[in-house]
C-alpha positions as CSV (number, residue, x, y, z in Angstrom):
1,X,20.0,37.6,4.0
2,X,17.4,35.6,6.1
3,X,18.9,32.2,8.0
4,X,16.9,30.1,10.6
5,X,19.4,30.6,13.5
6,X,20.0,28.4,16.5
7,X,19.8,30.8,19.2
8,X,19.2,28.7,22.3
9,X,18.7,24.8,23.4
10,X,14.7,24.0,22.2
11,X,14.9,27.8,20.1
12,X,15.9,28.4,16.5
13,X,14.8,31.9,15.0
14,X,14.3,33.0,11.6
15,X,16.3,36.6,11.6
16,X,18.6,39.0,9.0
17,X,21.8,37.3,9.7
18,X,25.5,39.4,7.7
19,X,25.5,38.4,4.0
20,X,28.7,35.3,3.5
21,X,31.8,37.1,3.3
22,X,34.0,35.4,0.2
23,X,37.8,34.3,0.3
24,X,39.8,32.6,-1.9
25,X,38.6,29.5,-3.5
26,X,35.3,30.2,-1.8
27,X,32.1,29.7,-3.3
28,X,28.7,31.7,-3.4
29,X,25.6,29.2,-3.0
30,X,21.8,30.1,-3.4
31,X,20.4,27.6,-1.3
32,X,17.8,26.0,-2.6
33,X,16.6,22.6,0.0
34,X,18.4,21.9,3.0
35,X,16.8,18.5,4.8
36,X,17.3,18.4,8.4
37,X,19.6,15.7,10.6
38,X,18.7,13.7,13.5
39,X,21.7,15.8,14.8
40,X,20.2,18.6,13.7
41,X,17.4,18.2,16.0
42,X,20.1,16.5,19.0
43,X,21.4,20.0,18.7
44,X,18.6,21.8,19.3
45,X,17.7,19.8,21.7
46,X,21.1,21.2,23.3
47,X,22.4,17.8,23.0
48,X,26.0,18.9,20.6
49,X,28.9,19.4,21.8
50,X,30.3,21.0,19.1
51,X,26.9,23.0,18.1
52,X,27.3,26.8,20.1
53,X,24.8,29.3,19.7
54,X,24.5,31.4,17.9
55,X,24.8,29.2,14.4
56,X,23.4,28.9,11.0
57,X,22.2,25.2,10.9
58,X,22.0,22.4,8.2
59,X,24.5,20.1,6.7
60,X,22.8,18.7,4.3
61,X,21.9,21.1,1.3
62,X,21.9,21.6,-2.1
63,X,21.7,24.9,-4.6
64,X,22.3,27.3,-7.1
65,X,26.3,28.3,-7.4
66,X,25.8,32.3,-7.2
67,X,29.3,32.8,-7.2
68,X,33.0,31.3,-7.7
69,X,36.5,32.2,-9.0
70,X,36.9,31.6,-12.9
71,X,39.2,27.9,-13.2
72,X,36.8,26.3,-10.7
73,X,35.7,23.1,-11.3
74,X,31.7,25.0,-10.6
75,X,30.5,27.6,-12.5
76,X,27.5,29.7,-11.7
77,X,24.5,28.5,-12.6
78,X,24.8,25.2,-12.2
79,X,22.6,23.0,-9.4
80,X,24.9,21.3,-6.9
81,X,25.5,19.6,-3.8
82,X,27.3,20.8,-0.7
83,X,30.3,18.3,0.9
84,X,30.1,19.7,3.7
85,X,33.0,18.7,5.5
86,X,36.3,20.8,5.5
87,X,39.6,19.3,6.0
88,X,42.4,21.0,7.3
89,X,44.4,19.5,3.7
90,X,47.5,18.6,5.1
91,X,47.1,15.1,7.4
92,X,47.1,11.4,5.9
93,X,43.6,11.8,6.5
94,X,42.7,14.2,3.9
95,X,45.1,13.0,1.7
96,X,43.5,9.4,1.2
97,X,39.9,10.7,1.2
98,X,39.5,10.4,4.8
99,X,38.6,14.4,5.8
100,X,35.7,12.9,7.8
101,X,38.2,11.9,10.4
102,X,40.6,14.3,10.2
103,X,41.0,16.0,13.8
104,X,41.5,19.2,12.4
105,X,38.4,19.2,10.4
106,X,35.3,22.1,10.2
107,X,31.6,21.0,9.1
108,X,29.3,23.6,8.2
109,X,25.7,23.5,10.2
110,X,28.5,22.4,13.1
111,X,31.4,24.4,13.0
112,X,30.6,26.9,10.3
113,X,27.3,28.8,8.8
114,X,25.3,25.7,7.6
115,X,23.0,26.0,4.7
116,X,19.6,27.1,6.5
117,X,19.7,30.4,4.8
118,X,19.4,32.1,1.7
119,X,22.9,32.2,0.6
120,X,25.8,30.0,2.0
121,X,30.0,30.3,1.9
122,X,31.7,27.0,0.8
123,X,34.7,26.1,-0.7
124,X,34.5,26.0,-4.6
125,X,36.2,21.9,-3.8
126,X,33.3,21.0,-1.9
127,X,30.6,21.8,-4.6
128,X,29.7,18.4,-6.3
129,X,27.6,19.3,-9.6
130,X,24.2,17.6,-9.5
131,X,22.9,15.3,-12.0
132,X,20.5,16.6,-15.1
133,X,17.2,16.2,-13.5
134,X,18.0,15.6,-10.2
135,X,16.7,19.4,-8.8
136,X,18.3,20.8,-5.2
137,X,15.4,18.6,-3.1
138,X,17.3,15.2,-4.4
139,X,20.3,17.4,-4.2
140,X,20.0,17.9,-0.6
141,X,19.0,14.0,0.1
142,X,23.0,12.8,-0.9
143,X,24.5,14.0,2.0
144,X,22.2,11.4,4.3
145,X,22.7,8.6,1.5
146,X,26.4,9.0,1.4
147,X,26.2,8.4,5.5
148,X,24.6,5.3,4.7
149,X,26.7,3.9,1.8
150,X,30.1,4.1,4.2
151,X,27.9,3.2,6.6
152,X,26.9,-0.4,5.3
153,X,30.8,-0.4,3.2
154,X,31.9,-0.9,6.5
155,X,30.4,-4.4,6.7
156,X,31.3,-5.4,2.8
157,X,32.8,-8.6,4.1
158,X,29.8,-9.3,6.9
159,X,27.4,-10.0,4.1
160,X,24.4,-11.9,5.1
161,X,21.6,-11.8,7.7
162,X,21.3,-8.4,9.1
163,X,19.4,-6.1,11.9
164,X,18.7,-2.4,11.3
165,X,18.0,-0.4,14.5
166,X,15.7,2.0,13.7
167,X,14.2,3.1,10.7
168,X,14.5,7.1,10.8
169,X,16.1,8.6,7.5
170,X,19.3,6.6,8.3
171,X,18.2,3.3,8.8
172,X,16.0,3.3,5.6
173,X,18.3,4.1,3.5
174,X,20.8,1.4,4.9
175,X,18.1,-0.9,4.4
176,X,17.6,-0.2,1.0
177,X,21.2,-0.3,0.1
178,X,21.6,-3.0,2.4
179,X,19.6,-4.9,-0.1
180,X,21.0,-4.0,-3.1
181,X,24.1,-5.4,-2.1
182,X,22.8,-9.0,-1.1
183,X,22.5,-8.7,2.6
184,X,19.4,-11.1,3.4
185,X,17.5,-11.5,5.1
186,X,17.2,-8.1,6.7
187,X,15.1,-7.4,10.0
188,X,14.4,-3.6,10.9
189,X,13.5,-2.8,14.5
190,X,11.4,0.1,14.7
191,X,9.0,1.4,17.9
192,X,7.3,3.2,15.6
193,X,4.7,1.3,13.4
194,X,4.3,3.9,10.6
195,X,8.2,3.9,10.0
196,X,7.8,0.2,10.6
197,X,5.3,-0.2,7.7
198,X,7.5,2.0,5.7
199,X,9.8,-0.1,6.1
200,X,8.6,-3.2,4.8
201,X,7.3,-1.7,2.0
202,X,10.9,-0.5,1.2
203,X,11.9,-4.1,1.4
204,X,12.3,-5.7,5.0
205,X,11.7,-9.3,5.6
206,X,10.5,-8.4,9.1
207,X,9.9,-5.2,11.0
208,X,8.9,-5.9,14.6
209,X,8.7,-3.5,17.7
210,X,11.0,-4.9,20.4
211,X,8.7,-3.7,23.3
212,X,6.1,-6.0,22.2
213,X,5.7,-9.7,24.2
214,X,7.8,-12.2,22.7
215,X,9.8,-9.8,20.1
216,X,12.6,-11.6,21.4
217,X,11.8,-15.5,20.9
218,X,10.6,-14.2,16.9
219,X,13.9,-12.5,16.2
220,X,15.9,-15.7,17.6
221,X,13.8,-17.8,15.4
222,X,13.8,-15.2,12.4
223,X,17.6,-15.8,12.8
224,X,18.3,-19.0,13.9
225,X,21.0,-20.1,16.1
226,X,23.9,-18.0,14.6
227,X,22.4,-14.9,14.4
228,X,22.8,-11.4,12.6
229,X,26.2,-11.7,10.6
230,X,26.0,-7.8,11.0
231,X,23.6,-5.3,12.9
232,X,23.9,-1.4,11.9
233,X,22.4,0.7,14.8
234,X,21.4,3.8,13.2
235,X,19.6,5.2,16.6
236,X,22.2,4.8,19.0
237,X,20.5,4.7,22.6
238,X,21.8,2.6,25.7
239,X,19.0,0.2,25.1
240,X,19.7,-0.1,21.1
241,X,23.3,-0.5,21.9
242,X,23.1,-3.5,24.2
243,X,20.5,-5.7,21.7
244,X,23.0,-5.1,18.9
245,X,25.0,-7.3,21.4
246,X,22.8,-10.1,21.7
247,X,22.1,-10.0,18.1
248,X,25.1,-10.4,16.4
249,X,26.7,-14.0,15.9
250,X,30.0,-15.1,17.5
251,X,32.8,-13.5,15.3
252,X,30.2,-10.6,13.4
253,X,30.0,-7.3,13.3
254,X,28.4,-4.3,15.2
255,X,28.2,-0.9,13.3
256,X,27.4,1.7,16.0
257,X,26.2,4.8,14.0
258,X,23.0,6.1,16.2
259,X,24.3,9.3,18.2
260,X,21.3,9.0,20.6
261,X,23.3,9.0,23.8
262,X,26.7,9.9,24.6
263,X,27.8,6.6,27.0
264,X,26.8,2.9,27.1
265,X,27.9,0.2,29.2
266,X,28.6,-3.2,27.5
267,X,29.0,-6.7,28.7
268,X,32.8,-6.5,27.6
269,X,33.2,-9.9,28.8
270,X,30.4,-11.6,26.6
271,X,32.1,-9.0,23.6
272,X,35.5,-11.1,24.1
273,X,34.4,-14.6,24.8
274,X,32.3,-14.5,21.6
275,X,34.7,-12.3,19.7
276,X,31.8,-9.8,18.4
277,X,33.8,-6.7,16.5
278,X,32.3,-3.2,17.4
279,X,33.3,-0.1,15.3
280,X,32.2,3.2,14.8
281,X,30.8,4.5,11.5
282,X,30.9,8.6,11.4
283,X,30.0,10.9,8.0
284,X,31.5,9.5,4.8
285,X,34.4,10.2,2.2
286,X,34.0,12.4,-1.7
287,X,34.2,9.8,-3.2
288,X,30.9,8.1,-1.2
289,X,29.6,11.7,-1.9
290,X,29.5,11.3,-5.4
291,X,28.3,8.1,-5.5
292,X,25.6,8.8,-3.7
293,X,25.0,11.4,-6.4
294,X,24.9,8.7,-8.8
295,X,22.3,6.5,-7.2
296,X,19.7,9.3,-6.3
297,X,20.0,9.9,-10.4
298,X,20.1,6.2,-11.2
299,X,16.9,5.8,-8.8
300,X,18.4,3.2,-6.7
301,X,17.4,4.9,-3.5
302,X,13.6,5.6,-3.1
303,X,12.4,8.9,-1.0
304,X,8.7,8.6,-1.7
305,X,5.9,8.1,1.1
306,X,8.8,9.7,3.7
307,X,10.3,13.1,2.6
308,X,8.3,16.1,3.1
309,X,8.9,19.8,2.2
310,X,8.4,23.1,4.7
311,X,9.2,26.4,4.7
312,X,12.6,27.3,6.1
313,X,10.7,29.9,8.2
314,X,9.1,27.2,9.9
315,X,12.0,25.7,11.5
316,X,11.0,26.1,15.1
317,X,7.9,24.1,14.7
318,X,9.1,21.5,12.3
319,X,12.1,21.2,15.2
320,X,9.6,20.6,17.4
321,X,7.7,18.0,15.7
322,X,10.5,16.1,15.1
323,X,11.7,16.0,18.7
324,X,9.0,14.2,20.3
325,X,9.0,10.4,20.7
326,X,7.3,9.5,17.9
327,X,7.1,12.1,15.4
328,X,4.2,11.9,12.5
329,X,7.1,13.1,9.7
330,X,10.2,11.5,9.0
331,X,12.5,13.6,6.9
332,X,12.2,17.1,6.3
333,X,13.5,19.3,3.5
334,X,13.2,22.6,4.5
335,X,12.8,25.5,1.4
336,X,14.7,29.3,2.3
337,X,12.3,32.3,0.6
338,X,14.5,33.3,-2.4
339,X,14.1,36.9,-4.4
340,X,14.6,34.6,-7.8
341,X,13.1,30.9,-8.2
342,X,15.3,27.9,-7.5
343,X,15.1,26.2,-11.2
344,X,14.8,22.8,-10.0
């Protein structure tokens, strides 16, 4: 089969990579969309730590099942989504829907052959049947939505005004499920004035570019005195890091998602005197998975004007795109050549 491999920091090739060898309760997928991660292109970059050449990329992907034991809960035929995080099945983690944070855990794009390729190895478990209509480019947007939805479930009890750090693929769909639960008003800050515009158009009361003069004296009056009840930094740089800080109100909540930079030093002491809780927000559980499912069908979470298709031969340029500063696309769902047509 053809896979876009990563080969090198800055170098992803498109070569004949071996065919997926099958075990038991494995799965055969015909990959139909995989859409590409901010991590995806921190990896490339040669930014991952657990990202070692020579690897298959993409964690987010959706097909055709080729393949599968008979008493699956798949069959073949049938258009779904990859989960594609392996547990090892036998910690309290896995066995209260918590594989996500199990220490023992695999990924595929990360640890495994991820779904940039024609054909990819899962188990049958981790194959989530797609909704009639939905077709394997919505298919391969639920793995970025379920990020979001555990992402903002983490502040179910924060509700009210809230900051989103940057609006790549991440932060708009926070936004927009931000929304739909009743967090308001909602500010999104954004360098970039297309994603900006996108994003008040997707519902922000204010989008503002913190590098301009006097961003800071219009989000202090935008939120009064007591500040953000809860900020979700979805871009995760030094610089992001430390305004989530200043933003939040004595007593809310920071949810630190953005893997932009490894290390940040806080003002611990202004963390404790004004009790602000921190906490880390990473992936997602099945049953997040599935609902996520459920609200691309339900059309709760809007794609249009910021999801774009490419060939999955085109990788290395489309990498390369999305790597500088501010990049003209903003999500990517890349399309492997197939011998029979994806029926989406």
């Amino acid at each position: 089969m053809k896979a876009l491999v990563y080969t090198q920091p800055r170098k992803v090739e498109y070569l004949d990579w071996p065919d997926p060898q099958l075990a038991a309760g494995d799965a055969l997928v015909r990959v139909g969309a995989v859409s590409l991660c901010g991590s995806d292109v921190h990896g490339w970059l040669g930014h991952s730590r657990g990202r070692v050449p020579p690897l298959v990329l993409g964690h987010e992907m959706a097909g055709v099942v080729e393949r599968v034991d008979r008493g699956e809960a798949v069959e073949p035929g049938q258009l779904v989504a990859v989960y594609p995080i392996i547990g090892c099945n036998r910690c309290s983690y896995c066995s209260s829907d918590q594989e996500y944070i199990c220490r023992r855990k695999r990924v595929l794009g990360l640890h495994e052959a991820g779904g940039c390729a024609q054909f990819l190895k899962a188990p049958a478990r981790n194959l989530y049947p797609l909704v009639n209509g939905m077709g394997t480019l919505l298919g391969s947007l639920v793995e970025p939505l379920s990020n979001a939805l555990h992402f903002v479930s983490l502040a179910e009890h924060d509700r009210g005004p809230c900051a989103v750090l940057g609006a790549g693929p991440i932060g708009l769909l926070i936004l927009q499920i931000a929304r739909s639960l009743a967090f308001q008003p909602i500010a999104i800050i954004e360098v970039n004035a297309r994603r900006s515009e996108l994003a008040r158009r997707l519902g922000a009361d204010m989008a503002l570019n913190p590098q301009e003069p006097g961003a800071a004296e219009r989000l202090e009056s935008f939120f009064g005195e007591d500040g953000c009840s809860v900020v979700f930094d979805a871009a995760g740089f030094s610089s992001t890091r430390q305004l989530a800080l200043k933003l939040a109100r004595s007593g809310g909540l920071v949810v630190l998602a953005g893997l932009g930079e490894a290390e940040t030093n806080f003002d611990c002491i202004e963390l404790i005197r004004r009790e602000v809780r921190v906490t880390g927000a990473y992936a997602y559980s099945r049953r997040q998975f599935q609902q996520a499912i459920e609200w691309i069908a339900g059309g709760r979470a809007s794609f249009d004007g910021w999801v774009s298709e490419a060939n999955l031969r085109d990788g290395q340029s489309i990498l390369e795109e999305l790597a500088q500063t501010k990049p003209e696309r903003i999500k990517v769902v890349l399309r492997p050549d197939q011998g029979l047509t994806i029926v989406d």
